[in-house]
C-alpha positions as CSV (number, residue, x, y, z in Angstrom):
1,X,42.7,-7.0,-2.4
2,X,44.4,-8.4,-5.6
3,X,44.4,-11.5,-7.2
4,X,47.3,-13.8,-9.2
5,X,47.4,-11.9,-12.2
6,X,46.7,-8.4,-10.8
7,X,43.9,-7.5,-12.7
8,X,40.6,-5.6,-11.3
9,X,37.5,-6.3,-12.7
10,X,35.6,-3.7,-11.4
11,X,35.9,-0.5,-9.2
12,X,34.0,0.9,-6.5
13,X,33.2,4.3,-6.9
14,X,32.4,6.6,-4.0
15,X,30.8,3.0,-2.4
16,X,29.1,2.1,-5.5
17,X,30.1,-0.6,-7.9
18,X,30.5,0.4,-11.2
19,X,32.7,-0.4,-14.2
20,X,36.0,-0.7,-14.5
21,X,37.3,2.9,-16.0
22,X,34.0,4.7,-14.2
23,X,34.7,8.3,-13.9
24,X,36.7,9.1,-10.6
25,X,37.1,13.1,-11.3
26,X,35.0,14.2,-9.0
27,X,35.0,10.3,-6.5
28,X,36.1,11.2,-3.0
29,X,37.4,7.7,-2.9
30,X,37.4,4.9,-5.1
31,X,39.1,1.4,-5.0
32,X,39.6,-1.5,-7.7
33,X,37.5,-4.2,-7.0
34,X,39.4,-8.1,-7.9
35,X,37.8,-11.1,-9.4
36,X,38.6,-13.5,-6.1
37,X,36.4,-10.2,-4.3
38,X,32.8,-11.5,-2.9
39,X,31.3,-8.2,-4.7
40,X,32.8,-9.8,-8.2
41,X,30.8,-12.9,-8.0
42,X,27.1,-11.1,-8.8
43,X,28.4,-9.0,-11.7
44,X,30.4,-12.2,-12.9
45,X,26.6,-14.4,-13.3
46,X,24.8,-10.9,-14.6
47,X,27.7,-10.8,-17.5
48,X,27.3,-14.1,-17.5
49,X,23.6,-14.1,-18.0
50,X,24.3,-11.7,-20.8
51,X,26.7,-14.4,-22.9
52,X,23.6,-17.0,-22.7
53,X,21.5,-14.3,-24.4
54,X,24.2,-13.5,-26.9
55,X,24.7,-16.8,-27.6
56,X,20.7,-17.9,-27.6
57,X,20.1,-14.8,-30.3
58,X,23.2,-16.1,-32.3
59,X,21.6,-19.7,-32.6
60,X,18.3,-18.9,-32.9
61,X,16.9,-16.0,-35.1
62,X,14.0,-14.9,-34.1
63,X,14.0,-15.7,-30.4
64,X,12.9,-12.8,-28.2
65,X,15.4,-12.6,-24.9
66,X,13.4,-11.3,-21.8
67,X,15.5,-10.8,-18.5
68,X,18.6,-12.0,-17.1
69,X,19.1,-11.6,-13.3
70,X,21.9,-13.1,-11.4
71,X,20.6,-14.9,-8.1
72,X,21.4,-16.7,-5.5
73,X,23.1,-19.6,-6.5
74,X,23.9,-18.6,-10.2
75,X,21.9,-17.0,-13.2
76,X,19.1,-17.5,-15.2
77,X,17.2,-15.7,-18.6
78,X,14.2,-16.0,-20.1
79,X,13.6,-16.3,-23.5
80,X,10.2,-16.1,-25.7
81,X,10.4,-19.1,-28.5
82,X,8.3,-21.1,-30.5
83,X,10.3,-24.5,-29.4
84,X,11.1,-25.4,-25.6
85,X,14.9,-26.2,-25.8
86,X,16.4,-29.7,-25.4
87,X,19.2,-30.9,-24.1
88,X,20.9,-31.0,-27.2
89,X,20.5,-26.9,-27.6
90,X,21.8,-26.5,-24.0
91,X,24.8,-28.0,-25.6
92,X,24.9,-26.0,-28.3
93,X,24.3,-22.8,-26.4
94,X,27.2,-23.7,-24.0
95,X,30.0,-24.4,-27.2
96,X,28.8,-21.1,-28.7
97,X,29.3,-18.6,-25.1
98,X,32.9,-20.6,-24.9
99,X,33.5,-19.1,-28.2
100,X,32.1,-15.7,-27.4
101,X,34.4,-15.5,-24.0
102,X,37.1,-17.1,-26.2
103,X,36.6,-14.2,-28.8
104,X,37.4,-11.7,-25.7
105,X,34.8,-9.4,-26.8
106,X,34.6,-6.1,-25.0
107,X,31.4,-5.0,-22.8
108,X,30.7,-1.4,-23.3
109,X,27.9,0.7,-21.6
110,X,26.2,2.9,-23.5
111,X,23.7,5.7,-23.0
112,X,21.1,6.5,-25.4
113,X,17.8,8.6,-25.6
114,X,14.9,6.8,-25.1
115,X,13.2,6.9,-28.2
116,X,16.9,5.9,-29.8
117,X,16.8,2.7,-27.9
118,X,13.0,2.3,-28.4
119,X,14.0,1.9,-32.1
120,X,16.9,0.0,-31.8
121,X,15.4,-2.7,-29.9
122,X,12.4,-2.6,-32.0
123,X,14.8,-3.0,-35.1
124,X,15.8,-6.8,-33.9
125,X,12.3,-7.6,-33.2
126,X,12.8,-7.7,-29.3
127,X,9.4,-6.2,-28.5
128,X,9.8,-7.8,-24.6
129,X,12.8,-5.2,-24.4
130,X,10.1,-2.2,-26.2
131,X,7.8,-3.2,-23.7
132,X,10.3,-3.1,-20.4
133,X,11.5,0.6,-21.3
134,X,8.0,1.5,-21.6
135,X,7.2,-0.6,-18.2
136,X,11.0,0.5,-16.6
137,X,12.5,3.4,-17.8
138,X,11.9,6.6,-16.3
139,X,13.3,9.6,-17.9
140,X,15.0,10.4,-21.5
141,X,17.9,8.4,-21.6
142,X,18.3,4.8,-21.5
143,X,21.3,2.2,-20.5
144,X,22.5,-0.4,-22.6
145,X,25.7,-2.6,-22.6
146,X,27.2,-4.0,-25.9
147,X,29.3,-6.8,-27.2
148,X,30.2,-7.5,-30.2
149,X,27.0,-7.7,-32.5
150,X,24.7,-8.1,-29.0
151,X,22.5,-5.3,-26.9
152,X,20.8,-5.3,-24.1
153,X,18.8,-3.0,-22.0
154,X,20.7,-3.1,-18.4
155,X,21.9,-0.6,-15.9
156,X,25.1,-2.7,-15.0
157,X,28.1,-3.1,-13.8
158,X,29.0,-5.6,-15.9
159,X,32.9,-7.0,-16.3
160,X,35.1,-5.2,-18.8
161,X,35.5,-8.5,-21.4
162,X,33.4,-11.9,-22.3
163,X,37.2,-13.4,-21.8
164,X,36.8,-13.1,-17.9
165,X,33.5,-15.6,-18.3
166,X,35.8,-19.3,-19.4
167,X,34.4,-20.8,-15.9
168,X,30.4,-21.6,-16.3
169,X,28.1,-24.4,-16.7
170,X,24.3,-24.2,-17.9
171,X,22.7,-26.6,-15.7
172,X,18.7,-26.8,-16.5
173,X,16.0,-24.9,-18.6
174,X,12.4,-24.8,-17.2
175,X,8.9,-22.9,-18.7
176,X,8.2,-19.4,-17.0
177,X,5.8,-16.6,-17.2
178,X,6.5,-13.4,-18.6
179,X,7.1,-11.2,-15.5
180,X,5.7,-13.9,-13.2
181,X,2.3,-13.7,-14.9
182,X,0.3,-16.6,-16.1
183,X,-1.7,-15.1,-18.3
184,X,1.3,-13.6,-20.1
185,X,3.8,-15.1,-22.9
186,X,5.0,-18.7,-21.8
187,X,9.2,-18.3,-21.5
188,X,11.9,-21.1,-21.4
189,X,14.3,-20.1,-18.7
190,X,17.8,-21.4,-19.1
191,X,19.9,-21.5,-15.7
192,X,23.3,-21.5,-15.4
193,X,26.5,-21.2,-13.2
194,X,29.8,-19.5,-13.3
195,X,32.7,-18.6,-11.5
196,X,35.7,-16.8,-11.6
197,X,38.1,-19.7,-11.6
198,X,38.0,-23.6,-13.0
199,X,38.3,-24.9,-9.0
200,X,35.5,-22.9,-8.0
201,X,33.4,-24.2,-10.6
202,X,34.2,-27.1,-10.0
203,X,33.9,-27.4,-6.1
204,X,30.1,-25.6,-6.8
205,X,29.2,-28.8,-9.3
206,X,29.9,-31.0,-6.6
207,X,27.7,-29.5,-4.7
208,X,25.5,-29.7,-6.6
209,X,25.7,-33.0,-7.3
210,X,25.4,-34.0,-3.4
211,X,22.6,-31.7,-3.4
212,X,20.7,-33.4,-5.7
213,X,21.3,-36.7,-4.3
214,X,19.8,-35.4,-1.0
215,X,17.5,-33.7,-3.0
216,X,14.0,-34.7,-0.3
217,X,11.6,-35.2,-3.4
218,X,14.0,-38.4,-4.7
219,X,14.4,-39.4,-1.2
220,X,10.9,-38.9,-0.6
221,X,9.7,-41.4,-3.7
222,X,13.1,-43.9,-3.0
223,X,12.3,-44.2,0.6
224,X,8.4,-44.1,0.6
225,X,8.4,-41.3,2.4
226,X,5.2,-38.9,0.9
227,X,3.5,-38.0,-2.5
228,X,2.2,-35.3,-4.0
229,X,-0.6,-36.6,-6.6
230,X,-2.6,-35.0,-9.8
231,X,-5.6,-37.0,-7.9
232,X,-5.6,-34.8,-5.5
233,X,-4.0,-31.8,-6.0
234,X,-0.7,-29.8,-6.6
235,X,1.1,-29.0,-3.4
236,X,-1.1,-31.1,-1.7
237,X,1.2,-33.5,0.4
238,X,-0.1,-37.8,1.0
239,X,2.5,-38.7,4.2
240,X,2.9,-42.1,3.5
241,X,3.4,-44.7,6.5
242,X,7.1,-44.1,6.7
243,X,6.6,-40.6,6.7
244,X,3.4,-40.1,8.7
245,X,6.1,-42.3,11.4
246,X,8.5,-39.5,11.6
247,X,5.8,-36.9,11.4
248,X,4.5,-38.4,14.7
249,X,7.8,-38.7,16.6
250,X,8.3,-34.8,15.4
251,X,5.0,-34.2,16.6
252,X,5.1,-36.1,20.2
253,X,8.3,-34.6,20.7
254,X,7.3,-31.2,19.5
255,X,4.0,-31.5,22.2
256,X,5.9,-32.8,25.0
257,X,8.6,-29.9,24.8
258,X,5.7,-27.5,25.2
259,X,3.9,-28.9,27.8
260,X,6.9,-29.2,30.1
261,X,7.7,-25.3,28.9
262,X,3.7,-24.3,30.2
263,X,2.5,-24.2,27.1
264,X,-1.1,-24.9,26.6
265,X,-2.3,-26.9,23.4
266,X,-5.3,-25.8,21.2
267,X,-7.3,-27.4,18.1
268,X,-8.9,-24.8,15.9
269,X,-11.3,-25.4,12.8
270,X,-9.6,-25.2,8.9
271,X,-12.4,-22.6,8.0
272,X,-14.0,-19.8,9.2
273,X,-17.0,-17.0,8.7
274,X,-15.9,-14.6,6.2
275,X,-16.2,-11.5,8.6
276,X,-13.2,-13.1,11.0
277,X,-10.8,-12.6,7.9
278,X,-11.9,-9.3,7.7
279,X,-11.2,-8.2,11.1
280,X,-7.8,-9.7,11.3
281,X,-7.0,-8.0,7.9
282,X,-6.1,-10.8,6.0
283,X,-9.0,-10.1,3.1
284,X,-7.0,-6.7,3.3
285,X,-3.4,-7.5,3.2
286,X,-3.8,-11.4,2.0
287,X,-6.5,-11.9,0.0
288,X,-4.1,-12.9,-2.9
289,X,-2.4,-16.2,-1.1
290,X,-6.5,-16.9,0.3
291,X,-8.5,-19.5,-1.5
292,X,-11.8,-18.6,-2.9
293,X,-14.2,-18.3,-0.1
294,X,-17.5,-20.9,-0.1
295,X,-20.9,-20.1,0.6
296,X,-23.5,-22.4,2.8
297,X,-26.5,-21.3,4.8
298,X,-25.8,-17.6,3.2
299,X,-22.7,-17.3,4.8
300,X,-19.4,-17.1,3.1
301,X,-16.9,-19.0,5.0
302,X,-12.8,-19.3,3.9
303,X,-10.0,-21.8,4.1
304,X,-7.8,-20.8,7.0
305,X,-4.3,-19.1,5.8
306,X,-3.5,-18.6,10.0
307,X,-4.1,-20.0,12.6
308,X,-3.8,-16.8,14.9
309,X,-7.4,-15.4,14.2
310,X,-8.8,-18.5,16.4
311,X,-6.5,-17.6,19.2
312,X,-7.0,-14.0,19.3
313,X,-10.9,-15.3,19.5
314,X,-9.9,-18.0,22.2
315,X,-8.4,-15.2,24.5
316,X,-11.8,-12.7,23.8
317,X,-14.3,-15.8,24.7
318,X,-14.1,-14.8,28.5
319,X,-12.7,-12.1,31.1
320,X,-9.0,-12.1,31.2
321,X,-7.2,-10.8,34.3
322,X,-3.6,-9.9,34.7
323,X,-3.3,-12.7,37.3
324,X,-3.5,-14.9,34.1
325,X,-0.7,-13.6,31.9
326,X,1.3,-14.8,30.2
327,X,-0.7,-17.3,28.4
328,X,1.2,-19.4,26.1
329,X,-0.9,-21.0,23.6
330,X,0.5,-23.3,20.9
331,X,-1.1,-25.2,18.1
332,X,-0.3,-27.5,15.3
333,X,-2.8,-26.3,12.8
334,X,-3.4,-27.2,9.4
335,X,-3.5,-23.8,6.9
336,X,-4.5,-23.5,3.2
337,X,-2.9,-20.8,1.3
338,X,-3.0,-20.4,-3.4
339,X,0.7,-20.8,-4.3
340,X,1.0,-20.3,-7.9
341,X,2.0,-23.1,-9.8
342,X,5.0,-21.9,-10.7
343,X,6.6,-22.0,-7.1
344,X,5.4,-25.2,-6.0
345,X,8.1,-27.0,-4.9
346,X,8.0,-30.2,-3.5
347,X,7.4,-30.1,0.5
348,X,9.3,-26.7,0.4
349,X,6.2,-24.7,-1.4
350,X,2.6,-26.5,-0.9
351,X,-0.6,-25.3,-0.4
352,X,-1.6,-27.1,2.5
353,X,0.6,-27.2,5.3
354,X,0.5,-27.8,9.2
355,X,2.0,-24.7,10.9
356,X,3.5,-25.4,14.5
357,X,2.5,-22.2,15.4
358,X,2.4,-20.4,19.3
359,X,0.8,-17.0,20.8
360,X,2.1,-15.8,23.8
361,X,-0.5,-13.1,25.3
362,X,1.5,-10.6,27.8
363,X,1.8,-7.4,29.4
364,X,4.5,-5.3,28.4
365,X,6.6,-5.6,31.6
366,X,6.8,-9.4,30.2
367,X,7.9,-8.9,26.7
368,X,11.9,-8.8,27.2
369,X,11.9,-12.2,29.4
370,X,8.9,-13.7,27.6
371,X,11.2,-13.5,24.2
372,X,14.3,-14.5,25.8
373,X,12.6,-18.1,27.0
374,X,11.1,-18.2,23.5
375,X,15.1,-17.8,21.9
376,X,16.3,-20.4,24.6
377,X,13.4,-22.6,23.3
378,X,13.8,-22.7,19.9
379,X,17.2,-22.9,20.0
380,X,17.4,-25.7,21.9
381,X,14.8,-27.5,19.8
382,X,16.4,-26.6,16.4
383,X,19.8,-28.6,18.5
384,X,18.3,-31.6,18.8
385,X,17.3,-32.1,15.4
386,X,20.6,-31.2,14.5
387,X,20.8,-28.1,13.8
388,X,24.0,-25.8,15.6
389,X,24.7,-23.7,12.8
390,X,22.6,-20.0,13.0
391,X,22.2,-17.5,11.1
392,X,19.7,-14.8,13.2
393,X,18.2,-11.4,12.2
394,X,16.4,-8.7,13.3
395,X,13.6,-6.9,11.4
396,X,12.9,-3.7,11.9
397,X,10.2,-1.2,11.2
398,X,9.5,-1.1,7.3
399,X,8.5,2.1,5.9
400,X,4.6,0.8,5.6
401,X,3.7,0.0,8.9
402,X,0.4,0.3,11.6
403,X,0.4,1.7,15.1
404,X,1.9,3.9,17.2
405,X,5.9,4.4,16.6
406,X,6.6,4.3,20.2
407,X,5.4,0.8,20.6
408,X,7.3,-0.2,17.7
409,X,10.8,1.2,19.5
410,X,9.6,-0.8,22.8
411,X,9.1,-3.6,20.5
412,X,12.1,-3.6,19.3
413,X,14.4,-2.8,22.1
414,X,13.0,-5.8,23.8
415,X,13.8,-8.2,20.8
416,X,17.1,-6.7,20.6
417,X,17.8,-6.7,24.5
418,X,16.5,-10.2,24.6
419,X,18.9,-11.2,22.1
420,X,22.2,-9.6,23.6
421,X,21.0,-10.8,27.1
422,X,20.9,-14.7,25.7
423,X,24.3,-14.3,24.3
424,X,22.6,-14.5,20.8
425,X,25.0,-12.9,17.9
426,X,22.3,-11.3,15.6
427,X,22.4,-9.0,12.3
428,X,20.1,-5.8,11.9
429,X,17.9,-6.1,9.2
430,X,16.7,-2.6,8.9
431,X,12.8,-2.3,7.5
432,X,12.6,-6.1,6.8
433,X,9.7,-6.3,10.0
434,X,6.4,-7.2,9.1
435,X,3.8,-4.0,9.0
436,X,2.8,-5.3,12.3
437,X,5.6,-5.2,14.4
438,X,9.2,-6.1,14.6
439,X,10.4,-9.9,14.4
440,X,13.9,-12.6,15.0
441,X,14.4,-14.6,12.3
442,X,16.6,-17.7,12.9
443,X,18.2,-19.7,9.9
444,X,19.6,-23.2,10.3
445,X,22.2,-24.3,7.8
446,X,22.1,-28.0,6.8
447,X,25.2,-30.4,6.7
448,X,25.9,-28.7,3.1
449,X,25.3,-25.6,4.6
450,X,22.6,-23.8,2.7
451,X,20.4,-21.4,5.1
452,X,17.2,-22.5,6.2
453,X,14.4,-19.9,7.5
454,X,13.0,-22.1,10.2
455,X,11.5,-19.9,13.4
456,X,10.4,-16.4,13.3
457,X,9.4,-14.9,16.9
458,X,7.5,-11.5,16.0
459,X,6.0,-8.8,18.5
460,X,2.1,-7.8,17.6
461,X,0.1,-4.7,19.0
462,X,-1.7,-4.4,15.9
463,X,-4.2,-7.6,16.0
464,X,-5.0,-7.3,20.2
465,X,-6.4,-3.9,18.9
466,X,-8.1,-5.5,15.8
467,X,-9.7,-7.9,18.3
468,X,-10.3,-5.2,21.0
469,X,-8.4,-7.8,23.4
470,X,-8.6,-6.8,27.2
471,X,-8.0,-7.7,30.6
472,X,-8.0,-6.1,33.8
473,X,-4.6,-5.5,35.5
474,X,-3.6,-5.1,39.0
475,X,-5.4,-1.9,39.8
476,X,-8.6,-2.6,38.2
477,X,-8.3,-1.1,35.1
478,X,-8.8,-2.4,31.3
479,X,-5.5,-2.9,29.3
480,X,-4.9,-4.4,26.0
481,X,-2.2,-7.6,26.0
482,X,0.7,-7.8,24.0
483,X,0.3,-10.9,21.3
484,X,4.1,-12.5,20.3
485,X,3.8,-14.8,17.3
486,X,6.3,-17.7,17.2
487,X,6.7,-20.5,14.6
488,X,9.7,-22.6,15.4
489,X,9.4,-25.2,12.9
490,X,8.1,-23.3,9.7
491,X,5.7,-25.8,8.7
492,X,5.9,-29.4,9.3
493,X,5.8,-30.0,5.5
494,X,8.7,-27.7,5.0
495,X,10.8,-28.5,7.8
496,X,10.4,-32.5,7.0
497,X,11.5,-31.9,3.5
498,X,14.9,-29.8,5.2
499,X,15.1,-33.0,7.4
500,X,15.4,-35.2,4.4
501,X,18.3,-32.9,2.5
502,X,20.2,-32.4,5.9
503,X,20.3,-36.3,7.5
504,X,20.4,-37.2,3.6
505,X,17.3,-39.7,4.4
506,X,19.0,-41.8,6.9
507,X,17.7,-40.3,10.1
508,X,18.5,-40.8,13.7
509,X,17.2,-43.6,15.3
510,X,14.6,-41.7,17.1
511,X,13.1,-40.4,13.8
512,X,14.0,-43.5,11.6
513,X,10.7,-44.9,10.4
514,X,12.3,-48.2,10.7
515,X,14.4,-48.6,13.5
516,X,15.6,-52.2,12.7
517,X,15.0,-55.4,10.3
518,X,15.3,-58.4,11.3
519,X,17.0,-60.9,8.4
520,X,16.5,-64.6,9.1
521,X,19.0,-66.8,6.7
522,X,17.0,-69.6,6.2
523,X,13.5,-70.2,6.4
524,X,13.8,-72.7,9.4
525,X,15.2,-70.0,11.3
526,X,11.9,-67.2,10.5
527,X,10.3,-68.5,13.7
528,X,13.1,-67.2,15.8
529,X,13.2,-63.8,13.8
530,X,9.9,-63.9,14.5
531,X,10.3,-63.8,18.0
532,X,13.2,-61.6,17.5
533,X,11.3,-59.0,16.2
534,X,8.1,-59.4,18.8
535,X,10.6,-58.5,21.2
536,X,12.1,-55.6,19.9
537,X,7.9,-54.1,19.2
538,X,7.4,-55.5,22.9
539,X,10.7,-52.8,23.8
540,X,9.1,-49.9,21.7
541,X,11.3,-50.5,19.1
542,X,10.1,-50.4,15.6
543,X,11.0,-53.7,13.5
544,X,9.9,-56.0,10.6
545,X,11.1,-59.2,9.5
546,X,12.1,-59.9,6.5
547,X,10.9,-63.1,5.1
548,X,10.9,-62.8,1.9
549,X,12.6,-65.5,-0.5
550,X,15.5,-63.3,-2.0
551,X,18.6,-64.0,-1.0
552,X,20.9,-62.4,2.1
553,X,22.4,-60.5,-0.4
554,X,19.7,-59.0,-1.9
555,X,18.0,-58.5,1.5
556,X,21.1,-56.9,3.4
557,X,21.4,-54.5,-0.2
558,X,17.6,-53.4,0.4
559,X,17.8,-52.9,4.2
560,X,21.0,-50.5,3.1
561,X,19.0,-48.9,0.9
562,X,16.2,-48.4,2.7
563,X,18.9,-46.7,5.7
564,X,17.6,-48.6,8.1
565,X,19.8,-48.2,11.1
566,X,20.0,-51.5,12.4
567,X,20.4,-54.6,10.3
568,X,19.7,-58.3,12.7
569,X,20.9,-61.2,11.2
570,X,19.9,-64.9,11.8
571,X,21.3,-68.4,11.5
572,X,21.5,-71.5,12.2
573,X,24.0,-70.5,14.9
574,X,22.6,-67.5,16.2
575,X,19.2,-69.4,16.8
576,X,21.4,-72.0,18.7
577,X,22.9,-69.4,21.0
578,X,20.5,-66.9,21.6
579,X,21.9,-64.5,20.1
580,X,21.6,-62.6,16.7
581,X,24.7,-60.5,14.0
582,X,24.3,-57.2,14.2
583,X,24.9,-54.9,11.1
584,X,25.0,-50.9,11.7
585,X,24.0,-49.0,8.3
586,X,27.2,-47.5,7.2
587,X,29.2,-48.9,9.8
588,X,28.7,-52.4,8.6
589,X,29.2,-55.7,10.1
590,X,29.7,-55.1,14.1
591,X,29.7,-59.5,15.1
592,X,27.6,-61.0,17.6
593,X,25.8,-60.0,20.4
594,X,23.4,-60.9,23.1
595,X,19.8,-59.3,21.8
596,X,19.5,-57.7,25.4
597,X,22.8,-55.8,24.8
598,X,21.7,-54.4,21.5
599,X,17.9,-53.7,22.9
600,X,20.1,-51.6,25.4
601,X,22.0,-49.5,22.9
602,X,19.3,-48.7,20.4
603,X,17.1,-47.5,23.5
604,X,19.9,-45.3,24.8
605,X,20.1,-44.4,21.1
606,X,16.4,-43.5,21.0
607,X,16.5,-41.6,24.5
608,X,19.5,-39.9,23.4
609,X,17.9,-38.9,19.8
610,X,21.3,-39.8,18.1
611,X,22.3,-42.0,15.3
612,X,22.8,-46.0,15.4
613,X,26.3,-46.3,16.9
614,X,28.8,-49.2,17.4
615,X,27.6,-51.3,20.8
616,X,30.5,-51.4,22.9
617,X,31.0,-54.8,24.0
């Protein structure tokens, strides 16, 4: 692969990325590696990452520079200083690394003995860096790239000149802990973007700037949607009116859907003894994300984190027979789990969340079909919500795992078997299953497409043992069941917030809060908007009137705002005929029509879980 000007940027060395000019004496193959080259982009924001530090240090003596990963979307690093940074230094920062790259400065790796680098670093006061050799650094010699008067401790690649790094932007700076720790140094991490060319830059800022107007938590507060509130708590979620609406048509839809797949609901309690956390292993493997427990009557009892534990106990609270399974239990329960602070993140991170959560409790021989009705299932849920775009992985066997290794191979052969059988195209995610057993994970991507983890579908024989689970099979003899865990949703918190960035806040009519306002024009004609609206709520359709004394203007411009989906407007003349204008939100006007035809067509709409569309006269 080359690019215009015909200059690598890096090589790959025996299938290893390195620098451009590695040593290829004794390489059975290598290749130059070009800028336009997905493998460039990573080693473009570490380099990247590196000019932000060089430039920081430049600016302000005495400022410690931590670490400097590139990541998903772009780049951060963390620096140690005695002032957070302003705007105004962002500004600063960004002039001096467009005169760095301008200067062309090479990047050179270097290897040094340890105790050579120990002093060097110690030498410009970077103790952070002292500290990560000793933390990091195993054996006696050390990496470190150089540019111009700047050093840092990094094993690379890097690019082979600051004059590749012209395309970048620093976008935000936020506090941090030193190595994720809170009771470490506080940081002030700077994040930024870059590219290899000016149109690619470009095209990512626009992104981001639709992002951030579909960005849930502004929707959220602009539309009324939810709160999270110092009152009660961080990650804590208030659904407000609006939002508790769509939560419900979510729900309802989400319950129906599993009754007429023979499904079973269940309610479970938020807390539990102590002792049930310790069977299922969660004190063991969880205890970190658990809330501290409470004691009453002498017993400790804990926040739930799961909600499988109940329906592990569900299934052991009488004698189980073969003649039963499968049993397909599902439950919307509420979970608690300690996310630090520094991850909260709107509805995306919380710390109480509702988990739409199902067990399915099988014999072997039902595995493979069992997890094929589950992928039809959530697939076809995930569609109507709008969601057609997939990304789907399977997890296999990590290197710390329980239980026997030939269960684990069933496990798995039946996940992937179910997979190829549906017609599913999947990608093998070697050791990412959790310690319990193999799992699908399916990813949506939104309308800016950005990957979503939504359902996971994962095969358990480790808790039916933890419980001792039983039941007598066909022959008379006592088996244990095979537990499959499936979240379709996530959480609803989660998936609501992905709802909000994906439709943008204006929903389908089905989901829309508000389904339609009526706007009477003058006050003489709010008794037939009255009766307007009574017949819509009579249809099942959710309206309001709006009576207030702004003008149609001002009322049509809230109604937009508000992206409510269908917009009734009433006159003089409309009250004379019977009939009522009929704005669509971002369609506009679509003229008159009888109020049965436009009952019609947002019922259809509704039935049809679409969005608002013209009415066809």
């Amino acid at each position: 692969m080359s690019n215009k000007d015909g200059k690598p940027v890096l090589m790959r060395v025996n299938g290893e990325l390195t620098d451009l000019g590695a040593a290829t004496v004794e390489a059975d193959q290598f290749e130059f590696v070009f800028p336009e080259h997905p493998d460039a982009l990573n080693v473009f924001r570490h380099s990247c990452a590196h000019l932000l530090a060089h430039a920081v240090v430049e600016l302000f003596p005495g400022v410690q520079y931590g670490v400097g990963p590139a990541v998903e979307n772009g780049f951060y690093y963390d620096f140690l200083t005695e002032k957070p940074f302003t705007p105004e230094d962002l500004e600063k920062i960004a002039r001096r690394m467009a005169h760095l790259a301008k200067q062309n400065l090479p990047i050179k790796r270097e290897i040094l003995p340890r105790q050579d680098a120990l002093e060097l670093f110690s030498r410009k006061g970077q103790f952070l860096k002292v500290e990560l050799i000793h933390e990091k650094v195993e054996g006696e010699s050390v990496t470190v790239y150089r540019q111009g008067d700047f050093t840092d401790l990094c094993r690379g690649p890097h690019l082979p000149s600051t004059g590749l790094l012209k395309h970048f932007k620093l976008l935000s700076v936020a506090a941090a802990y030193w190595k994720g720790d809170e009771a470490s140094h506080s940081m002030q991490r700077i994040y930024g973007v870059v590219f290899p060319t000016r149109e690619q830059l470009d095209d990512h800022l626009g992104f981001l700037r639709e992002a951030k107007e579909r960005d849930h938590r502004k929707l959220g507060r602009d539309l009324d949607l939810f709160s999270i509130q110092n009152e009660i708590g961080a990650g804590l979620v208030l659904w407000h009116p609006r939002g508790a609406m769509i939560r419900y048509e979510v729900e309802k839809y989400w319950r129906e859907e599993h009754l007429r797949s023979g499904y079973e609901l269940l309610y479970t309690p938020h807390i539990a003894r102590g002792e049930l956390w310790e069977t299922s292993g969660h004190k063991g493997f969880y205890s970190e994300n658990m809330f501290t427990p409470i004691e009453f009557d002498h017993t400790e009892y804990q926040l739930k984190p799961m909600n499988c534990p109940f329906h592990l106990v569900v299934f052991k609270s009488r004698t189980r027979s073969w003649r039963e399974l499968p049993l397909r239990w599902a439950e919307l329960g509420t979970v608690y789990r300690y996310e630090r602070s520094g991850v909260l993140h709107g509805l995306l991170r919380v710390r109480g969340f509702t988990q739409d959560d199902a067990h399915i409790f099988c014999t072997r021989d039902q595995i493979l079909e069992e997890v094929k009705e589950l992928i039809r299932f959530s697939l076809n849920i995930l569609k109507t919500f709008g969601f057609v775009e997939l990304d789907v992985f399977l997890s296999t066997r990590p290197e710390n795992f329980v239980g026997d290794p030939e269960e684990w191979d069933l496990a798995t052969n039946a996940l992937e078997r179910a997979l190829k059988e549906s017609g599913v195209a999947f990608t093998v995610d070697p050791g990412e299953g959790v310690f319990y057993g193999p799992k699908i994970d399916i990813k949506v991507k939104d309308v800016l497409n950005r990957s979503w983890q939504c359902s996971t579908i994962q095969v358990d024989f480790n808790m039916p043992r933890r419980f001792d689970l039983r039941y007598t099979n066909e022959i008379g003899d006592i088996e244990r069941p095979i537990m499959i865990h499936r979240a379709l949703l996530g959480s609803l918190e989660r998936f609501f917030g992905i709802l909000i960035e994906h439709y943008g806040g204006y929903f389908p009519v089905w989901l829309a809060p508000v389904q339609a306002v009526v706007i009477p024009i003058n006050d003489r004609n709010a008794a037939y908007a009255g009766q307007v609206r009574n017949n819509l709520n009579q249809k099942g359709i959710r309206a309001r009137l709006d009576s207030r004394s702004e003008g149609m203007g001002r009322k049509i411009r809230d109604a937009e705002m508000e992206k409510i989906p269908y917009i009734l407007i009433l006159g003089d003349e409309e009250e004379k005929n019977q009939d009522i204008s009929l704005r669509i939100h971002r369609s506009g006007d679509q003229g008159k029509m009888a109020l049965e035809e436009l009952v019609h067509s947002i019922l259809k709409a509704i039935e049809e879980k679409t969005f608002a569309k013209k009415v066809q006269h």
